[in-house]
C-alpha positions as CSV (number, residue, x, y, z in Angstrom):
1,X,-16.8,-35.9,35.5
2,X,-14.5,-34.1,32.9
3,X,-11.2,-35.5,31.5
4,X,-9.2,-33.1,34.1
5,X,-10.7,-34.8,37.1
6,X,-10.2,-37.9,35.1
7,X,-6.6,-37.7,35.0
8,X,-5.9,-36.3,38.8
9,X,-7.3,-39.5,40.1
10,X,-5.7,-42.0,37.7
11,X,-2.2,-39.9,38.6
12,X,-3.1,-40.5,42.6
13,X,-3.7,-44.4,41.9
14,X,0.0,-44.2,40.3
15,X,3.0,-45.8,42.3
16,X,5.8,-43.0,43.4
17,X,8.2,-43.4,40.9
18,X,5.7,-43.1,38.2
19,X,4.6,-39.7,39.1
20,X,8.5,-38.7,38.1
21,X,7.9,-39.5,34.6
22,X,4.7,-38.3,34.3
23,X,5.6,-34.9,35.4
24,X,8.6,-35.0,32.7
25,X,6.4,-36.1,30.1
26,X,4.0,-33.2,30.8
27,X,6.6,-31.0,30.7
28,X,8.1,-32.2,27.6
29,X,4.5,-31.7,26.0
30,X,4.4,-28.1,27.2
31,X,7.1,-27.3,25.6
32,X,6.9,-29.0,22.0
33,X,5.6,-25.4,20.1
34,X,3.8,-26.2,17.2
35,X,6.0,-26.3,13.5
36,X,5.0,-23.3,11.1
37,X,4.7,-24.7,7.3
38,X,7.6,-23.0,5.3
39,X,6.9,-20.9,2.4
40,X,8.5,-22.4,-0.5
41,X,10.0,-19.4,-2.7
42,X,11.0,-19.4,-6.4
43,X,13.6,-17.4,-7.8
44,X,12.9,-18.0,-11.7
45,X,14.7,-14.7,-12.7
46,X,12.4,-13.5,-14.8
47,X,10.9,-9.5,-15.8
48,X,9.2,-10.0,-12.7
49,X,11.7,-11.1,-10.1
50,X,12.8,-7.5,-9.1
51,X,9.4,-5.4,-9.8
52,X,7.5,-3.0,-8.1
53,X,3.9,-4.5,-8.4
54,X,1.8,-2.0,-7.0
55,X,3.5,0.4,-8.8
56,X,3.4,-1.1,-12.1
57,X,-0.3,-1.8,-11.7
58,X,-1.4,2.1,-11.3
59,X,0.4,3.1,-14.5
């Protein structure tokens, strides 16, 4: 028996007015997307700040 099956029939032993706010919960789960780790940037205005790297490195 997998976790899926698991679930349906521990939802159908549930009272009515439980089913309610395991539906919300599910829904709120859904739609939670997952955070993205920001790129910290570093503007140290130095010679290299404003530089066309692949440029520079073919000459």
């Amino acid at each position: 028996m997998n976790s899926k099956t698991k679930l349906k029939q521990e939802i159908d032993k549930l009272p009515d007015d439980l089913i309610e706010e395991i539906y919300q919960y599910l829904k709120l789960i859904k739609s939670k997307k997952p955070n993205k780790a920001l790129l910290k940037t570093y503007h140290l205005e130095g010679k290299f700040d404003n530089l066309n790297i692949r440029a520079e490195a073919y000459e």
